[in-house]
N, CA, C and O of each residue as an XYZ file, in Angstrom:
700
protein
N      81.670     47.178    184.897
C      81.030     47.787    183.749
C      81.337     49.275    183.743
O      81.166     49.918    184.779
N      81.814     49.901    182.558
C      81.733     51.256    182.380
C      80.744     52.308    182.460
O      79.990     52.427    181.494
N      80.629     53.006    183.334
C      79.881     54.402    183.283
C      79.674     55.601    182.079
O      80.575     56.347    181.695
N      78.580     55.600    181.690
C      79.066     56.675    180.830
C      78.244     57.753    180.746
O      77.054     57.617    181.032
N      78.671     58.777    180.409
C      77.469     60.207    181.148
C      77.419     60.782    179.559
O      78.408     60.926    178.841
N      75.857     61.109    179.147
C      75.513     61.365    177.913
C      74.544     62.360    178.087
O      73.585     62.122    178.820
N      74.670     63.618    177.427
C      74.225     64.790    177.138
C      73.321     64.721    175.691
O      73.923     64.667    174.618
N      72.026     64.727    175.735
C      71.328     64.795    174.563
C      70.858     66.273    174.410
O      70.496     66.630    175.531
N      70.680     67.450    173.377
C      70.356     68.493    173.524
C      68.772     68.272    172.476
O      68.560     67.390    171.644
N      67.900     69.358    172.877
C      66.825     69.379    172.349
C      66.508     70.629    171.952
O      66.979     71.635    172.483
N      65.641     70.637    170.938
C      65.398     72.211    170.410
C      64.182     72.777    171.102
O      63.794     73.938    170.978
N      63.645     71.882    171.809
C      62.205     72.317    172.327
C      61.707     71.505    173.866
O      61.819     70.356    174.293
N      61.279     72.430    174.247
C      60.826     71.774    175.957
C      60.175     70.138    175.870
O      60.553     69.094    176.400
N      58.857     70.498    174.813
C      58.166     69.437    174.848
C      58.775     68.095    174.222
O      58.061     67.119    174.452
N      59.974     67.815    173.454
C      60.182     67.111    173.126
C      61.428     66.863    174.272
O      62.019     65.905    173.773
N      61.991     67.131    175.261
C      62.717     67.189    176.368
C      61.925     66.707    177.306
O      62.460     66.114    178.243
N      60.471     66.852    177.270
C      59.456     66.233    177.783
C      58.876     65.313    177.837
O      58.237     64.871    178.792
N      59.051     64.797    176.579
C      58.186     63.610    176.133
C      59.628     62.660    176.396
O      59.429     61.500    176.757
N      60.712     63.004    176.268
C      61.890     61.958    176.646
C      61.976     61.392    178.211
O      61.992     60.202    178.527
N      62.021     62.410    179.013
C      62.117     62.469    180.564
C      60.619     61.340    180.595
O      60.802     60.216    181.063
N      59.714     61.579    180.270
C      58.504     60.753    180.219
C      58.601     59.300    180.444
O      58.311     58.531    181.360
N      59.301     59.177    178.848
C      59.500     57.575    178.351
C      61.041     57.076    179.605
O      61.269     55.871    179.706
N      61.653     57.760    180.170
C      62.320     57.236    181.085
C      61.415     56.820    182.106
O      61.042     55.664    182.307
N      60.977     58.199    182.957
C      59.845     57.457    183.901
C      59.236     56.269    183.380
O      59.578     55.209    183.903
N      58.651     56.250    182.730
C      57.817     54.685    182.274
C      58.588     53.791    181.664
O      58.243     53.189    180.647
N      59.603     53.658    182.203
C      61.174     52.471    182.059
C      60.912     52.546    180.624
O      60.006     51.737    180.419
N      61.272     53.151    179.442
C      61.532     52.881    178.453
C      63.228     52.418    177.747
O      63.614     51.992    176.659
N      64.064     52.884    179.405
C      65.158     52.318    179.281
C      65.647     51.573    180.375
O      65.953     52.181    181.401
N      65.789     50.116    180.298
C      65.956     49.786    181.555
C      67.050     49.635    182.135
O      68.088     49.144    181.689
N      66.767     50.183    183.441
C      68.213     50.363    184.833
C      68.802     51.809    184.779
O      69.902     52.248    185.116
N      67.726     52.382    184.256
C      67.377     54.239    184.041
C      66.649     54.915    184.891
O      65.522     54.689    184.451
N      66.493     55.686    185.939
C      65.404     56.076    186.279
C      65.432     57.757    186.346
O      66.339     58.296    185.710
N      64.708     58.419    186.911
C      64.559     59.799    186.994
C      65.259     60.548    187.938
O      65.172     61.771    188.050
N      65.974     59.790    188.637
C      67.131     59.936    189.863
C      68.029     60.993    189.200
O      68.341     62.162    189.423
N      68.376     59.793    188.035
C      69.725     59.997    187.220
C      69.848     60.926    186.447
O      70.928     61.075    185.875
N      68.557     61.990    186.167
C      68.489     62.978    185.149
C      68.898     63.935    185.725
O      68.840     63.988    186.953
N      69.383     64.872    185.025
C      70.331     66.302    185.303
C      69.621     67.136    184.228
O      70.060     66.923    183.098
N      68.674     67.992    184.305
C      67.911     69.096    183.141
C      68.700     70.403    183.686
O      68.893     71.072    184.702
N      69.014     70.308    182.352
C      69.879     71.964    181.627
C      68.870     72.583    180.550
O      68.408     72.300    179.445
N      68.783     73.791    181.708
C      67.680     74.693    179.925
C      67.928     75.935    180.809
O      67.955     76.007    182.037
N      68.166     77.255    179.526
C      67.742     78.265    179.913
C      66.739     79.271    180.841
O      66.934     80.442    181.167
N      65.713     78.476    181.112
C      65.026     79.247    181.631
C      64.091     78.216    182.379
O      63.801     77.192    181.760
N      63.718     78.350    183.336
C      62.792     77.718    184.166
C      61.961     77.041    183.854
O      61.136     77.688    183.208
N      61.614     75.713    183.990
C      60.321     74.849    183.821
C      59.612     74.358    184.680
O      59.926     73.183    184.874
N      58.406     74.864    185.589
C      57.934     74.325    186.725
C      56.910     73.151    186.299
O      56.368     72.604    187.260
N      56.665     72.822    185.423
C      56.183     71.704    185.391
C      56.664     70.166    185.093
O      56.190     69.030    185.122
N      57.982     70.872    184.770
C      59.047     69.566    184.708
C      58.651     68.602    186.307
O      58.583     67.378    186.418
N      58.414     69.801    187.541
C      58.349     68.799    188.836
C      57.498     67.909    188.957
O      57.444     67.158    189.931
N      56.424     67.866    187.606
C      55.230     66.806    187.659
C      55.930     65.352    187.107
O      55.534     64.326    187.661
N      56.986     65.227    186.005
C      57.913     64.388    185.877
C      58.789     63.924    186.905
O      58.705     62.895    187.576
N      59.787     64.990    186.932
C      60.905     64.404    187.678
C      60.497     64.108    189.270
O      61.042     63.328    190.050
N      59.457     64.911    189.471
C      59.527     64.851    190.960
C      59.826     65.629    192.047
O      60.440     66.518    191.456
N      59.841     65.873    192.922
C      60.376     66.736    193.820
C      62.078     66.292    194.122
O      62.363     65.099    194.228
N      62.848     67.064    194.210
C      64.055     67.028    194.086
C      64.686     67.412    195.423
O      63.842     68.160    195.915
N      65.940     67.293    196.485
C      66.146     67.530    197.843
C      66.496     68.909    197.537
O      66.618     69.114    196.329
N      66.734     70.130    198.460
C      67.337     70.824    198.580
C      68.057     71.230    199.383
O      67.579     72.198    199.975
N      69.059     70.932    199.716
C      70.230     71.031    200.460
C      70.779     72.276    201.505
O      71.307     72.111    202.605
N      70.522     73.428    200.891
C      71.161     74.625    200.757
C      70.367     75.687    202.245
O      70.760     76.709    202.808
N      69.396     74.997    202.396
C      68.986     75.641    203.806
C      69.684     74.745    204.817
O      70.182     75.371    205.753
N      69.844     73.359    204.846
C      70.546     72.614    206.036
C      72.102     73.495    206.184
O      72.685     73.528    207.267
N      72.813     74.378    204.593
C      73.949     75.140    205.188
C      73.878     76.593    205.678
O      74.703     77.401    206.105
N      72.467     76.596    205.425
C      72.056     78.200    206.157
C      71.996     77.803    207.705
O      72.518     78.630    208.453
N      71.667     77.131    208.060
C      71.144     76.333    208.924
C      72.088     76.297    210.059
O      71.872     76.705    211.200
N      73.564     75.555    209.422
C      73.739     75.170    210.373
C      75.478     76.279    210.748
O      76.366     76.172    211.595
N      75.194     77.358    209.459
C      75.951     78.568    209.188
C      75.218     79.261    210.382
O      76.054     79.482    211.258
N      74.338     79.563    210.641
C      73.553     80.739    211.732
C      73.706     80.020    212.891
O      73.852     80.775    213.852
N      73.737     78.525    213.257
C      74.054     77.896    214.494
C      75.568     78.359    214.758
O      75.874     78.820    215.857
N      76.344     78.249    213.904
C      77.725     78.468    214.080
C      78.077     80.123    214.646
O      78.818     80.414    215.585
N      77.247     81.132    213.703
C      77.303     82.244    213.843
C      76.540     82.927    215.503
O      76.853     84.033    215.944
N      75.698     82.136    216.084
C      75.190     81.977    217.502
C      75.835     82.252    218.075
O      76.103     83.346    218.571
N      76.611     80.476    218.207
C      77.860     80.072    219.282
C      79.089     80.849    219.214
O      79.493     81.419    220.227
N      79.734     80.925    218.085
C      80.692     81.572    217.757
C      80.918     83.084    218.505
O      81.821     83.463    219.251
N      79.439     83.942    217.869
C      79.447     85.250    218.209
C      79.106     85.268    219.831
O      79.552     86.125    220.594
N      78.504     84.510    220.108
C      78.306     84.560    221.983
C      80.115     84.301    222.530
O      80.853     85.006    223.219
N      80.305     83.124    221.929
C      81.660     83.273    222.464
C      83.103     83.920    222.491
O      84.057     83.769    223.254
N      82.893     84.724    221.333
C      83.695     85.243    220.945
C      83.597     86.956    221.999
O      84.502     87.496    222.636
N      82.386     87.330    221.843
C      82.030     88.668    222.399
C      82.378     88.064    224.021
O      83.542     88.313    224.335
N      81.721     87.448    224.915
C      81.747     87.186    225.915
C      83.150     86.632    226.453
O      83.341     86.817    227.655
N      84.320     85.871    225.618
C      85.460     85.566    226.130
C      86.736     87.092    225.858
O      87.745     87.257    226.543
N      86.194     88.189    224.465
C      86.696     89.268    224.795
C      86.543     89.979    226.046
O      87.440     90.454    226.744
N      84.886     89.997    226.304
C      84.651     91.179    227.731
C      85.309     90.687    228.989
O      85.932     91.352    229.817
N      85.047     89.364    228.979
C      85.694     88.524    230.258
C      87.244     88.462    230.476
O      87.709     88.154    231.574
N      87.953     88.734    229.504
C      89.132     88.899    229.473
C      89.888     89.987    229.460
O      91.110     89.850    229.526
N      89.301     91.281    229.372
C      90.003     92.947    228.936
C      89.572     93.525    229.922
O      88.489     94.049    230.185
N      91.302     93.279    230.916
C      90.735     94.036    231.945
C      89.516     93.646    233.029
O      88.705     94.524    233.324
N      89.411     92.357    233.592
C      88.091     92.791    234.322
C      88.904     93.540    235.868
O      89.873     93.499    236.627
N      87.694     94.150    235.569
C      87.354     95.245    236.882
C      86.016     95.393    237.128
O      85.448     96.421    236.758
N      85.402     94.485    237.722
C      84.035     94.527    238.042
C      83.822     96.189    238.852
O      84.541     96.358    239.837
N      83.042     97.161    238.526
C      82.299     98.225    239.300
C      81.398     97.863    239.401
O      80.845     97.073    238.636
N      80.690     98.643    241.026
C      79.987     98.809    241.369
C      78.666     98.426    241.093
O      77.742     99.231    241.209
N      78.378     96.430    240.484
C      76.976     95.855    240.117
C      77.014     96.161    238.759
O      75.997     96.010    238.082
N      78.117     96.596    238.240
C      78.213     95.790    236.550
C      78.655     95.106    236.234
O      79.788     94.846    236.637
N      77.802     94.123    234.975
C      78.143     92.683    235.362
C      79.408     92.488    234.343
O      79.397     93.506    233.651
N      80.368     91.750    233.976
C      81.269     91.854    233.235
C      81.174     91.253    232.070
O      82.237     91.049    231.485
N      79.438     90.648    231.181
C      79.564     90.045    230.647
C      77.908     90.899    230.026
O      76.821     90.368    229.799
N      78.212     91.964    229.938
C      76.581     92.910    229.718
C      75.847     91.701    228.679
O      76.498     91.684    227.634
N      75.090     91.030    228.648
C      74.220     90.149    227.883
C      72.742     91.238    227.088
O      72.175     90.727    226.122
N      72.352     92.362    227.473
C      71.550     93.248    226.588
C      71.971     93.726    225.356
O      71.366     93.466    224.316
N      73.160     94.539    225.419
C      73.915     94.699    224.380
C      74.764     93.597    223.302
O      75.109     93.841    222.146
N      75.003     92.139    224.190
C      75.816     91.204    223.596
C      74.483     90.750    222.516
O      74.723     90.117    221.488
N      73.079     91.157    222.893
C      72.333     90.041    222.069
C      71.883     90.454    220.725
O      71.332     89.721    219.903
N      72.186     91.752    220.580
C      72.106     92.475    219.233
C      73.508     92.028    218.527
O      73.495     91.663    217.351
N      74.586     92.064    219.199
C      75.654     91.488    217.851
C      75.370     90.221    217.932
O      75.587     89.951    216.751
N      74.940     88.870    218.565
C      74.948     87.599    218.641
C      73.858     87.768    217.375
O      73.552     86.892    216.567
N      73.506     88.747    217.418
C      72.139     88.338    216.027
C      72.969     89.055    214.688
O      72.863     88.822    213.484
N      73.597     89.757    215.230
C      74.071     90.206    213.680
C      75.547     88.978    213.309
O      75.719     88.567    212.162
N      76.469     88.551    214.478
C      76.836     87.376    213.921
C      76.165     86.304    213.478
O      76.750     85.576    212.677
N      74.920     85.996    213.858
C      73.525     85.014    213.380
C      73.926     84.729    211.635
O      74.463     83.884    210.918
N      73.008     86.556    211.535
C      73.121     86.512    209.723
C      74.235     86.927    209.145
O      74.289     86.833    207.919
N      75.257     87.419    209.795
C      76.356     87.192    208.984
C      77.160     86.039    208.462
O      77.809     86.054    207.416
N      77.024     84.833    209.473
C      77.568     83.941    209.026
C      76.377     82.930    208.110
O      76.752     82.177    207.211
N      75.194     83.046    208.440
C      73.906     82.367    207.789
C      74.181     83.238    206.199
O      74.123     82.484    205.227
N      74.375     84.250    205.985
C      74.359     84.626    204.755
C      75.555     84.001    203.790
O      75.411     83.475    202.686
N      77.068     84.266    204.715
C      78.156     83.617    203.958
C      78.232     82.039    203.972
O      79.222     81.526    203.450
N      77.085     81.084    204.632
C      77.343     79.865    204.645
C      75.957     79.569    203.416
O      75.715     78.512    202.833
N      75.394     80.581    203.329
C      74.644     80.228    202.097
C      75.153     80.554    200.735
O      74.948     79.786    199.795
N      75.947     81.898    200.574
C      76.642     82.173    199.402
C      77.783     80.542    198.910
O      77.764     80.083    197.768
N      78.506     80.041    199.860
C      79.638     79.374    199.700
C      79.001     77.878    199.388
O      79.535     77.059    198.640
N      77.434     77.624    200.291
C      76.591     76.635    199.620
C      76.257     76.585    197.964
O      76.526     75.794    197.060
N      75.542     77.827    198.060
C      75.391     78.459    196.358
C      76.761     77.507    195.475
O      76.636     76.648    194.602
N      77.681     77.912    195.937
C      78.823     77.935    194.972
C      79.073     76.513    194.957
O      79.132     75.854    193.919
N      79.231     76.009    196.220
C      79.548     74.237    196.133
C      78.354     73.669    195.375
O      78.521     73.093    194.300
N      77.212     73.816    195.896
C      76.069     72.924    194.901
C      75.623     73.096    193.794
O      74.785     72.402    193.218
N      76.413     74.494    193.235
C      75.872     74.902    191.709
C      77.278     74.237    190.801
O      77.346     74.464    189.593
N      78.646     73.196    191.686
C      79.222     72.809    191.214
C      80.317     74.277    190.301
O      80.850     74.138    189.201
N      80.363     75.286    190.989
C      81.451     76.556    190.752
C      82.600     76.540    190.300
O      83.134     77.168    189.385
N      83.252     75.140    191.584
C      84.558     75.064    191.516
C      85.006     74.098    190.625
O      86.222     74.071    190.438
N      84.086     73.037    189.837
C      84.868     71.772    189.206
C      84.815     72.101    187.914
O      84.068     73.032    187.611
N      85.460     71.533    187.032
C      86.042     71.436    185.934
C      85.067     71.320    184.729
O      84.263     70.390    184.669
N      85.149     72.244    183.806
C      84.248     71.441    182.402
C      84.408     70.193    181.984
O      85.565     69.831    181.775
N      83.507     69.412    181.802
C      84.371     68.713    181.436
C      83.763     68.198    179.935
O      83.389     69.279    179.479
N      83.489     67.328    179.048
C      83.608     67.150    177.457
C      82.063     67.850    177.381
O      81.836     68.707    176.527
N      81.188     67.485    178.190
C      79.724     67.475    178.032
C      79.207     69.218    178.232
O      78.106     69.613    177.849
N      79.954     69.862    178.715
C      79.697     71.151    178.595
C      78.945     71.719    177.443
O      79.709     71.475    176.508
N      78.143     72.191    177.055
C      77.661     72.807    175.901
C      76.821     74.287    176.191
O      75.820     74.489    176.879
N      77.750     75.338    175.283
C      77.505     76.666    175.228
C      75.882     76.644    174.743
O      75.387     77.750    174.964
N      75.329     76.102    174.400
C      74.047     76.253    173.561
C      72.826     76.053    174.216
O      71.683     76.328    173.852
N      73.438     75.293    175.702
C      72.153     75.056    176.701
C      71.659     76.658    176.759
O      70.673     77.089    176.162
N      72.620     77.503    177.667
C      72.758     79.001    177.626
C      71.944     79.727    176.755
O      71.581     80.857    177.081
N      71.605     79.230    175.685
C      71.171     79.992    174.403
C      69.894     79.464    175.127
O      69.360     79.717    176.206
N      69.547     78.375    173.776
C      67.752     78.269    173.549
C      67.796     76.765    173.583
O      66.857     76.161    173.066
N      68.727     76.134    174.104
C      68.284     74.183    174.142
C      68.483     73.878    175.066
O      69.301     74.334    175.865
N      67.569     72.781    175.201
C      67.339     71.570    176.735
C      68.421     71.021    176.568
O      68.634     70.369    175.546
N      69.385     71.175    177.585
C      69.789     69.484    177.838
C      69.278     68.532    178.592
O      68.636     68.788    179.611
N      69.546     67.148    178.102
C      69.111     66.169    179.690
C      70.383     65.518    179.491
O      70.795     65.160    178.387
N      71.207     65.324    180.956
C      72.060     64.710    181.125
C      72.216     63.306    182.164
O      72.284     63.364    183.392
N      72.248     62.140    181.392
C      72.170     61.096    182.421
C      73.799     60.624    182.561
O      74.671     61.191    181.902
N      74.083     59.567    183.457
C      74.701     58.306    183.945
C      74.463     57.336    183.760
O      73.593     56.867    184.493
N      75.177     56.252    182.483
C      73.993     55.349    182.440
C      75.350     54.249    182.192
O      76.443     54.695    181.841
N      75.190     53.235    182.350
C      75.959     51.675    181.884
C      75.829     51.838    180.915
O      74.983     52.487    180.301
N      77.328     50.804    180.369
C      77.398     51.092    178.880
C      76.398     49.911    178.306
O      76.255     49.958    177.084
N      75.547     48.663    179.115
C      74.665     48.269    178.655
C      73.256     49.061    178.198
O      72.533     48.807    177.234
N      73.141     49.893    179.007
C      72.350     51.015    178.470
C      72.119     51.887    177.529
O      71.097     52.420    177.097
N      73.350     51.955    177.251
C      73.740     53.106    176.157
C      72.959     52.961    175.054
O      71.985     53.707    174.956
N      73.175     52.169    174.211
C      72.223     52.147    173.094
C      70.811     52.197    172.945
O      70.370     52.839    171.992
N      69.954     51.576    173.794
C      68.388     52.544    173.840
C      68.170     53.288    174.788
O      67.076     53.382    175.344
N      69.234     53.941    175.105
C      69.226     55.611    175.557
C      69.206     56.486    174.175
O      68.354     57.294    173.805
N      70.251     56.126    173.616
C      70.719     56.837    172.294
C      69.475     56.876    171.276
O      69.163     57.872    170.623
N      68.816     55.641    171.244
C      67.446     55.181    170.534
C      66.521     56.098    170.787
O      66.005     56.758    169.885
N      66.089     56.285    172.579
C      64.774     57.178    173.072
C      65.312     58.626    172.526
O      64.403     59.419    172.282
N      66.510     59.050    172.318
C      67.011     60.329    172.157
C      66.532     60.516    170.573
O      65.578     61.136    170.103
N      67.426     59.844    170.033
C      66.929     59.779    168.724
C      65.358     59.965    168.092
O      65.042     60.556    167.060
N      64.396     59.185    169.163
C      63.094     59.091    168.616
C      62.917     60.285    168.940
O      62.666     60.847    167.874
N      62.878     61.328    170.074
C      62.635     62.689    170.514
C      62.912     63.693    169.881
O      62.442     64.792    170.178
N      63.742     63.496    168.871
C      64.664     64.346    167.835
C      65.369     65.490    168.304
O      65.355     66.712    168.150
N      66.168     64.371    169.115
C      67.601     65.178    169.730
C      68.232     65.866    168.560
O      67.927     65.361    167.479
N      69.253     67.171    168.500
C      69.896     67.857    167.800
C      71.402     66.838    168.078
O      72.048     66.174    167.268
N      71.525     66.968    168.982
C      73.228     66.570    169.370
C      73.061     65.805    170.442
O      72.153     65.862    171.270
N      74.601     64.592    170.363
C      74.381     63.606    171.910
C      75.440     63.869    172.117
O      76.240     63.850    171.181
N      75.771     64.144    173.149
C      77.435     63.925    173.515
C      77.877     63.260    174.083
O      77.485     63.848    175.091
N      78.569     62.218    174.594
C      79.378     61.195    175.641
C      80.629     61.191    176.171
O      81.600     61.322    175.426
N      80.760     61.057    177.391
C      81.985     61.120    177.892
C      82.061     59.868    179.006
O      81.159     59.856    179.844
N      82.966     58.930    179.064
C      83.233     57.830    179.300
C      84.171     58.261    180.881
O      85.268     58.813    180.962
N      83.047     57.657    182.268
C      83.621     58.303    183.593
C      84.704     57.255    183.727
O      85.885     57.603    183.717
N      84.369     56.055    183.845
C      85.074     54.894    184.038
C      85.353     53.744    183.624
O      86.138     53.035    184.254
C-alpha cells in the first residue's frame, strides 16, 4: 500500500485543535497522534495536553558529546605530557593531573556544546531537502498539521480537514 504524507494548513490554532482532537478520538482510522508533525509560528503549550509528551533526543547528544569530550581531553592532554620529552625532576610527576583537570573540563563543554549545536541541526532536519509539502505560510500566521497516512486513509483524513476548515491540503506520494 502507498504512503502518503499530507499537509493541511489552518488559519487558526483552535481549529488545528479541534482536528488533532478528532484524530486522538480515532476519527480516522489507523491514524494516531504519533503520526502528527505541528508546524505553526509560534509556540503552543497546550497542544501537549493533545499530542502528548513527545521524546527529546537532543540531551542523550549533549550527553554523550561531554562523555567524549572527558575521555578524549584526558587522553589527549595526558598522552601529549607523557610523550614530550619525559624527564622526570626531582618528584614531578609527568602527568600533573591539577592543572590537567581544568582543561578536561573545558574539553567537557567544548565538545558538549558542539555535539549539541550539530544535534540542533540533525533533528531540526537542516540538512534534507524541501520537499512538495514545504509551505512559506506556516512562517507567516498558519498551522500546519502534517501526517503519514495510507492511501486507505486518505479520504477521511481529507474529510476531518475539510470539516475543520482547512485553507489548503497538500500531498505528496512517499511510496
Amino acid at each position: 500500500m502507498s504512503k502518503t504524507r499530507i499537509l493541511g494548513l489552518f488559519s487558526n490554532f483552535d481549529e488545528a485543535f479541534a482536528a488533532i482532537s478528532d484524530i486522538r478520538a480515532s476519527a480516522v482510522p489507523g491514524v494516531s497522534v504519533d503520526d502528527i508533525t505541528l508546524k505553526s509560528p509560534i509556540e503552543h503549550p497546550e497542544i501537549e495536553e493533545v499530542l502528548g509528551e513527545r521524546p527529546i533526543y537532543i540531551q542523550n547528544f549533549t550527553f554523550f558529546g561531554a562523555l567524549f569530550g572527558l575521555v578524549f581531553g584526558f587522553l589527549f592532554l595526558a598522552s601529549a605530557q607523557a610523550t614530550f620529552l619525559v624527564q622526570p625532576q626531582g618528584g614531578k610527576p609527568v602527568i600533573p593531573l591539577p592543572s590537567n583537570f581544568v582543561l578536561v573540563y573545558e574539553m567537557l563543554i567544548f565538545f558538549g556544546v558542539w555535539a549539541t549545536f550539530f544535534a540542533f541541526l540533525f533533528l531540526a532536519r537542516m540538512f534534507t531537502r524541501k520537499g512538495a509539502l514545504y509551505s512559506e505560510k506556516v512562517s507567516l500566521d498558519q498551522i500546519g498539521i502534517m501526517l503519514d497516512v495510507d492511501g486507505s486513509n486518505l479520504t477521511a483524513l481529507k474529510e476531518l480537514f475539510v470539516k475543520h476548515k482547512v485553507l489548503e491540503m497538500r500531498e505528496e506520494v512517499l511510496r
